[in-house]
N, C-alpha and C positions, 0 to 999 in steps of 0.2 A: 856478600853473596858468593862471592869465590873462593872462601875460607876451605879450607880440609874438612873432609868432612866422609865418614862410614857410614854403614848400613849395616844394622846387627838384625839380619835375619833372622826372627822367633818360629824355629820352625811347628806352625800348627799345624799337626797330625790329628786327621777324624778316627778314631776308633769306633768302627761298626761292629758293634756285638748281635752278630745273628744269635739269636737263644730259639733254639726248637725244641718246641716243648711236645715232646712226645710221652704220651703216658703208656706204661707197662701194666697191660691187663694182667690175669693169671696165665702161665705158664713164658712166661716174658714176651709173650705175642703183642706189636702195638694194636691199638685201639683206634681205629682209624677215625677220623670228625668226618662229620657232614654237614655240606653247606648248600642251603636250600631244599634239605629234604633229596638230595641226588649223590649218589657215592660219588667219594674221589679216587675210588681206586677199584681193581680189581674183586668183580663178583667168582666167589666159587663156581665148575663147571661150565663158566662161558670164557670165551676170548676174550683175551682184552682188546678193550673198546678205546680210541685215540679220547681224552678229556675232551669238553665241550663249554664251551665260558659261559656263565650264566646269563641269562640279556640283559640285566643293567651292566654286566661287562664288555658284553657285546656290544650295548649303544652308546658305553663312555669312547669306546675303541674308533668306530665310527664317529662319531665327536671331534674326537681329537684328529681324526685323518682329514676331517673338515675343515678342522682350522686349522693345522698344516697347510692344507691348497692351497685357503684364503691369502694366508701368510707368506706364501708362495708366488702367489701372483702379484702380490704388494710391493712384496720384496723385487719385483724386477723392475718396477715403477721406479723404484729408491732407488736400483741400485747405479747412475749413471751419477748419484751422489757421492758413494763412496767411491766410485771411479776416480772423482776431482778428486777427495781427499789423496787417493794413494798415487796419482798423477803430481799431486802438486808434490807429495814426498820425494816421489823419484826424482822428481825437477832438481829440491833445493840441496836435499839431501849429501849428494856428493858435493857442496861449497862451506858447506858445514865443518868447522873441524873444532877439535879440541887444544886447549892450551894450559902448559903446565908453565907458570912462573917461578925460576928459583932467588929467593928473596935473601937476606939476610939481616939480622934483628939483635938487639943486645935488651935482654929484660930489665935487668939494672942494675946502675952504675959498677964497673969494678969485674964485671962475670964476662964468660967468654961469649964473642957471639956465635949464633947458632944458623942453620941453614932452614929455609925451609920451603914447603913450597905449597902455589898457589893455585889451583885450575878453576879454569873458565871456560869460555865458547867462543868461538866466534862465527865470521862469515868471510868469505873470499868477493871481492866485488875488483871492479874495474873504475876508475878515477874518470871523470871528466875532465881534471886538467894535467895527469899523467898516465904516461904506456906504463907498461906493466901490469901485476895485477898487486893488491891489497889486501887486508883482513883488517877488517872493521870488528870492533872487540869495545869494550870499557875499560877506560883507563886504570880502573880499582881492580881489575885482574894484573895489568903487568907494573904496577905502581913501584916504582922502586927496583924494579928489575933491567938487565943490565942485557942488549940484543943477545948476546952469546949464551945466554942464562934463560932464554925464551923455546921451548920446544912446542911445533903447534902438529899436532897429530891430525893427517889426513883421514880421508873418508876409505882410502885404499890402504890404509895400515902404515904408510910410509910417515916416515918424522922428519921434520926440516924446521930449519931456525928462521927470522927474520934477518933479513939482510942490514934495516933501520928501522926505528921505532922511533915514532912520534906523539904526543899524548897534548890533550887540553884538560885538566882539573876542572874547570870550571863549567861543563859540557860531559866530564865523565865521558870521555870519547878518546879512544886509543887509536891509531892507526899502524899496524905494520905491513912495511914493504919486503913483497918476495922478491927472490932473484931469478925467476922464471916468468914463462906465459904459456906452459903449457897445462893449466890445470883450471877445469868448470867455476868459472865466474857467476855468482846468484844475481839476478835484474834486479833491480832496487825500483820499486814504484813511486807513488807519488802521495805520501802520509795526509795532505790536506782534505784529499778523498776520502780516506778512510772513516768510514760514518760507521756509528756507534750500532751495534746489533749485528753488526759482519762477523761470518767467522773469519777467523785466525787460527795459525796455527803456531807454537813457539816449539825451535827447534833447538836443543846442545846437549850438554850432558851434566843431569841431574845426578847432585851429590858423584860423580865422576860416572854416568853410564852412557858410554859415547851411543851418538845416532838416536836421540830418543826424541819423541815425538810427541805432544803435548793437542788437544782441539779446542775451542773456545771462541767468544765471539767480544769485540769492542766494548768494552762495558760502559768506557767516558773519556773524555778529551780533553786534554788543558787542566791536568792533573796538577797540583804541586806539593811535596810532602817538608815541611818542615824540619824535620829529620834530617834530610840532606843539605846541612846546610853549609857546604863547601861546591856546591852545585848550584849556579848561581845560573846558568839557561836550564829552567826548568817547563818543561809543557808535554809533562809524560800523556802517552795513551794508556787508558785501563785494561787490563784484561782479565778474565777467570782462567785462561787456556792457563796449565798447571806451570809456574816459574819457582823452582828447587835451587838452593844454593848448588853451584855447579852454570846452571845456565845464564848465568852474566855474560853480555857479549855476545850471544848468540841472537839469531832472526828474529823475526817476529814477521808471518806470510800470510798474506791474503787468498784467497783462492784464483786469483791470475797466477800465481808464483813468484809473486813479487815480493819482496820485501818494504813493509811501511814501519819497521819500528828494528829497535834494538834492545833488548830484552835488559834490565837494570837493576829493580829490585823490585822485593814484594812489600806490601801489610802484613805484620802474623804476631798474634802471642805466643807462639809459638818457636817460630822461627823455622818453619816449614811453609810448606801454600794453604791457603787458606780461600781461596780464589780470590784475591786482590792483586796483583801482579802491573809491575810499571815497563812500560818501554820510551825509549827515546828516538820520537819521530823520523823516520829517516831524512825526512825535509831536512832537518836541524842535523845531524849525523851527516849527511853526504859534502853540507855548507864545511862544517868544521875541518872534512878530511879534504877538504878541497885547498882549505885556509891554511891548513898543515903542508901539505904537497910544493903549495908555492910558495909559502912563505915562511914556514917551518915553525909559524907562530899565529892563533888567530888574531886578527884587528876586528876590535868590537865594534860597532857605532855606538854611541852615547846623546843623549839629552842634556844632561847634567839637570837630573831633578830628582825628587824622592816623593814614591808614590803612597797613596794613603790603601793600607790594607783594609782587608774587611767592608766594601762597598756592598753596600746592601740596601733595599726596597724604599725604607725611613730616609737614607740619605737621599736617596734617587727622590724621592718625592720633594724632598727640602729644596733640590735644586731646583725643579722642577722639569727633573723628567719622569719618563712612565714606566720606566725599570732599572736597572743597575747595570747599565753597558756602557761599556767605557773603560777608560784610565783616570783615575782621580788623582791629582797632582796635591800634594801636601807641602812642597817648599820644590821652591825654582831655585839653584844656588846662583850665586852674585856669579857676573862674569863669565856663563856656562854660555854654548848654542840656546838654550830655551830662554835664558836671558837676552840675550842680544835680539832674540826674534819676537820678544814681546810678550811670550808665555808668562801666565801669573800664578801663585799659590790660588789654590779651589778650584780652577779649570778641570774639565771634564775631556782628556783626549780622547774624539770619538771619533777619528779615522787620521789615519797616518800612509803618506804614499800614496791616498786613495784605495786604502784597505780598510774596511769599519773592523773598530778594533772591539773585544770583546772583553777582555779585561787587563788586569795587572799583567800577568804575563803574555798575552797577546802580545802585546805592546812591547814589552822588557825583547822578546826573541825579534818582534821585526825591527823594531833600530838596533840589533845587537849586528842582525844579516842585510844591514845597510851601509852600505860602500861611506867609508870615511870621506868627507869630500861635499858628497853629493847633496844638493837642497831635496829638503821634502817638503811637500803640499799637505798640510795639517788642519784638522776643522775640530775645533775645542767648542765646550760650551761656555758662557758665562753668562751674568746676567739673563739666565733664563732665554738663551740664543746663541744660535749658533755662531762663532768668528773665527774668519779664517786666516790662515800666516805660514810662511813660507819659512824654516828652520835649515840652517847649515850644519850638517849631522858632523859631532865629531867624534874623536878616538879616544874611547874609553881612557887607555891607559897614559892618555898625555894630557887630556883635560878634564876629565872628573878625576876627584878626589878617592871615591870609592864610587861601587856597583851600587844600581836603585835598592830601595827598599823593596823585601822581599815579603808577602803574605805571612802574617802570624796571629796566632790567637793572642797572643800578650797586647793587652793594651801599648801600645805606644808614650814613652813618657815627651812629658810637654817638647818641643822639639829644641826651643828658643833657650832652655832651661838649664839641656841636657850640651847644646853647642854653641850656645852662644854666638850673637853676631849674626845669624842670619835668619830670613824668613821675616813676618812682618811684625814690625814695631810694635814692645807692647807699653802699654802706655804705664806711669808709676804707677808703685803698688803702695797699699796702705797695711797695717799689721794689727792683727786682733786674735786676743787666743790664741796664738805662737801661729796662726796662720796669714801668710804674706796672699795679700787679695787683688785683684786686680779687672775694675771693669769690663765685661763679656761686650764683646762687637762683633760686625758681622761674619770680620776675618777671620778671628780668633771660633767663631762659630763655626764656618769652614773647616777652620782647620784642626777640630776637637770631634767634627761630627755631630753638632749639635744643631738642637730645633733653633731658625731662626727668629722667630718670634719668643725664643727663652732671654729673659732679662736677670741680669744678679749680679755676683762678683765670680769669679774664676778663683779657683785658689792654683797659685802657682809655685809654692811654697810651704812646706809646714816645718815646722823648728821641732827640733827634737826635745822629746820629753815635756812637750807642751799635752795639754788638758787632752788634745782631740790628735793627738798624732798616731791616736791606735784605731781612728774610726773615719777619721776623713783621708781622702786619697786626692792625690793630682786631679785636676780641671774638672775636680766638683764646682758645681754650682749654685753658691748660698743666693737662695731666692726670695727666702722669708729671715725673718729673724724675729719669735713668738708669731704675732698676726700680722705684724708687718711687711709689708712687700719692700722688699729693696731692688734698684733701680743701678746701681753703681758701687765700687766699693769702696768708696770714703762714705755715701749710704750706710752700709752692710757696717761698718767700722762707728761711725757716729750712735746708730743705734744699739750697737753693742756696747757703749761706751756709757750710752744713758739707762741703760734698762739693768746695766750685771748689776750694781749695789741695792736695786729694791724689787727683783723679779729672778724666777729661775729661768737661764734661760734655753730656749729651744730653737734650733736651728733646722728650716728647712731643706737641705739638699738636694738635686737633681745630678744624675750620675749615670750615662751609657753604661749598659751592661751588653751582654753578649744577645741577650732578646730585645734590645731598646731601650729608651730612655726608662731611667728607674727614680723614684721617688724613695728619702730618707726625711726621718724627722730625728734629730742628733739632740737627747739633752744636754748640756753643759756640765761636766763634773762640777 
C-alpha cells in the first residue's frame, strides 16, 4: 500500500465545435430561419424589437426555476449533513500527516544497494500509558527504516523526524514518538461500536496527495484476508470510503471525529480501490501502541490450541447447534493452558472472559489482549452442551510453539499426519490399493468436519504411483466398496481383497468440499 507510486494525468480536452451554418442567399445577404413561423431578427422599416422566447421555451424556463426552489429548499434540510462531514475534516485534518520512508534494498546478489523511498499516512494521537504525543501509522510503511531516515510532513507544511520508532509485524501496527506536545492530537473512539452502514471517512495521502479526504460507510466487521499472511491479529473493518496506495497508516473517522480504524489495505484487480478497503480497528491499534510504550515489545495471550477454519452451518448442525458461532478447536496441544484446564479437540469456544465470541478471530484478538497471567472464565460446547472451565492465559511467545490457525480456503491436511504426536489417537491403519485406511470415529469426525452418522474407512495415506493416487485425496471416506457398505477399514480392505480377482471394482467416496459433503463413485484402474 505504500509503494511509490505516480499519477500520469491524460489530459482530456472537450473540443466544442460550434459550426454555424449560415446560408448565403444571392448577393451574399444571409438568409435568415425561422422558428415557429416568428422572425428572429429584424423586420425592414420597424425598430427593432427585444427577441421573445417561444412558450415551450418559456414554460421549460419556468420548469426549471421550479425545480431550482424545490432543490433549494431541500438542500437546507441536508445541509447540517454536510456541515458534519466538513466539521469532522476540520477536526481531524490537522493530525493527519504524511510519511516518507527512506529504505534501502539490494536486488541481487553482488549489485550495489540502492535507496529508496516509501510514503504513507498516518495520525498524531495521545498514549494512555505515555506523555507525549505519537503517530500511529502501519508498520509496512516505515519497515526497515532507520528513526533518522523517517520524515513525517505536517498538516502546516512543517517536517520533523521521529524521536523513536517502534513496530509489531504481527498487528501491522508502527508507532512513532515525537519530541514535542505541541501539536492537534486526533480522539481515537471506541472501534466495537462501530456498526456496519456508518459513514466513515478515510483520511492520508493517495498515491502521495497530502490532506485528501475519502466518504463511505462500514461495509463489514471481522474481516480477515488471507493474503496477509504475516499479519497474524487480524479483525479488519470494511470499508468503500476510497483507500489508494499512499493512505496506509492513515485514520479511518466516524462522524463523532473519532477515529475507529487505521487504514491497511485494499481488494483490487487492479491494484487501485475498488471499494473494498481494510482498516485496523482501533480497539486493536491503541492495545498494541500501548504494549509498545511500556514494554517496547507486545505480550500476547495464548491458549495453545489450533482452530478449525471454515465453520460453517453443516458443521454447526453436526454439533448440534443452530448456527456457526463460536471457535471451533481442532487440536489442544499437549502441555498448553487449554490443556491443563481441561479444553479438548471438537469444543466449541463460545464465550471467553464472559464475551460470546463470534468466530475464529474473535477469539484469536481477545486472548491475544488478555494480560498473561490472568485466569479466564470459558463456556465451550461438547456433547451437545454447554461446559464450563476456568483457563490460565499464557505467553504466546514462551509457551506455544506457534500462533493459532489462521482462516483458509485450503483444505487442511490430516493434522496427526502432517505433525505427528499430537491430537487424538488414531487407531492402525490397514493398506489397500496403495491407500493407508483407517477406521472413521467420532473424533476423527470432529476433527475432518464430518457428518457424524458417516461410517467407512478415512484414508490417511496414499502411496505414490498407486492405481488411485491421482483421484483420491486425504480424509476421503470409502463408504461402499461395489454395493457393499463398509463399516471399518480392515472392512473396506477384506472386501477389497475378495472382490479385485473376479469384479471390477468401484469405490464409493464421501469428500467435504467447499459447499458440503460431496459424494464420488471411484472405478478401480
Amino acid at each position: 500500500m505504500s509503494r511509490s507510486s505516480s499519477i500520469a494525468l491524460a489530459g482530456l480536452s472537450l473540443a466544442a465545435g460550434l459550426v454555424l451554418g449560415l446560408s448565403l442567399g444571392r448577393g451574399g445577404r444571409p438568409v435568415l430561419a425561422q422558428v415557429a413561423g416568428e422572425p428572429v431578427g429584424p423586420k425592414l422599416g420597424r425598430p427593432v424589437a427585444a427577441e421573445r422566447p417561444a412558450a415551450g421555451e418559456a414554460a421549460g424556463r419556468r420548469n426549471d426555476e421550479a425545480v431550482y426552489a424545490e432543490l433549494a429548499r431541500e438542500y437546507d434540510k441536508f445541509d447540517h449533513v454536510n456541515r458534519i462531514f466538513a466539521l469532522v475534516s476540520r477536526a481531524i485534518s490537522p493530525s493527519v500527516v504524511h510519511i516518507v520512508a527512506t529504505k534501502t534494498t539490494r536486488h541481487e546478489e553482488g549489485q550495489r544497494t540502492r535507496r529508496i523511498e516509501e510514503t504513507g499516512s498516518g495520525v498524531i494521537v495521545r498514549s494512555d500509558h505515555g506523555s507525549g504525543l505519537y503517530v500511529l501509522t502501519n508498520n509496512h510503511v516505515v519497515e526497515g527504516g532507520k528513526a533518522a531516515k523517517i520524515k513525517i510532513f505536517l498538516h502546516d507544511g512543517r517536517t520533523i523526524a521521529p524521536e523513536r520508532v517502534w513496530s509489531d509485524p504481527e498487528a501491522d501496527i508502527a508507532v512513532l514518538k515525537l519530541d514535542r506536545d505541541d501539536l492537534p492530537a486526533a480522539r481515537m473512539g471506541n472501534s466495537d461500536t462501530a456498526t456496519v452502514g456508518t459513514w466513515v471517512l478515510a483520511m492520508g495521502s493517495p498515491f502521495g496527495l497530502m490532506h485528501s479526504v475519502s466518504q463511505g460507510i462500514i461495509s463489514a466487521r471481522s474481516r480477515h484476508m488471507d493474503e496477509l499472511e504475516d499479519v497474524k491479529n487480524q479483525d479488519f473493518l470494511q470499508t468503500d470510503a476510497a483507500i489508494n496506495p499512499g493512505n496506509s497508516g492513515g485514520p479511518l473517522v466516524n462522524m463523532k471525529g473519532e477515529v475507529v480504524g487505521i487504514n491497511n489495505s485494499i481488494a483490487s484487480n487492479g491494484g487501485g480501490n475498488e471499494g473494498v478497503g481494510f482498516s485496523i480497528p482501533i480497539n486493536l491499534a491503541r492495545w498494541i501502541m500501548n504494549e509498545l510504550i511500556d514494554h517496547g515489545r507486545v505480550t500476547r495471550g495464548a491458549l495453545g490450541v489450533e482452530l478449525q477454519p471454515n465453520f460453517n452451518q453443516e458443521d454447526a448442525t453436526n454439533l448440534g447447534l443452530d448456527r456457526p458461532v463460536g471457535a471451533w478447536v481442532d487440536r489442544v496441544n499437549p502441555d498448553s493452558p487449554a490443556a491443563r484446564a481441561g479444553l479438548r479437540d471438537g469444543d466449541v469456544v463460545l464465550k471467553f472472559g464472559g464475551v460470546p465470541i463470534h468466530d475464529l478471530n474473535h477469539l484469536i484478538n481477545t486472548v491475544s489482549m488478555t494480560p498473561v497471567g490472568r485466569p479466564a472464565d470459558v463456556v465451550v460446547w461438547r456433547d451437545r452442551r454447554e461446559v464450563s472451565m476456568q483457563i490460565m492465559v499464557g505467553d504466546r511467545d514462551r509457551t506455544i510453539t506457534g500462533p493459532p490457525t489462521m482462516p483458509t480456503e485450503r483444505r487442511p491436511e490430516p493434522p496427526d499426519l502432517v505433525h505427528g504426536g499430537r491430537g487424538p489417537e488414531i487407531p492402525t491403519t490397514a493398506t489397500a490399493l496403495g491407500l493407508d485406511l483407517t477406521t472413521l470415529n467420532r473424533q476423527m469426525a470432529l476433527r475432518y468436519r464430518l457428518p457424524e452418522t458417516l461410517q467407512g474407512a478415512v484414508v490417511v495415506g496414499i502411496q505414490p504411483d498407486s492405481p488411485l493416487s491421482m483421484v483420491c485425496q486425504l480424509n476421503d471416506v470409502v463408504s461402499k466398496v461395489n454395493d457393499h457398505a463398509v463399516r471399518s477399514a480392515e472392512e473396506a480392505v477384506s472386501t477389497i481383497r475378495e472382490r479385485a480377482d473376479h469384479e471390477i471394482l468401484i469405490l464409493t467416496v464421501d469428500r467435504r468440499g467447499r459447499e458440503g459433503m460431496e459424494r464420488y463413485t471411484i472405478k478401480v484402474p
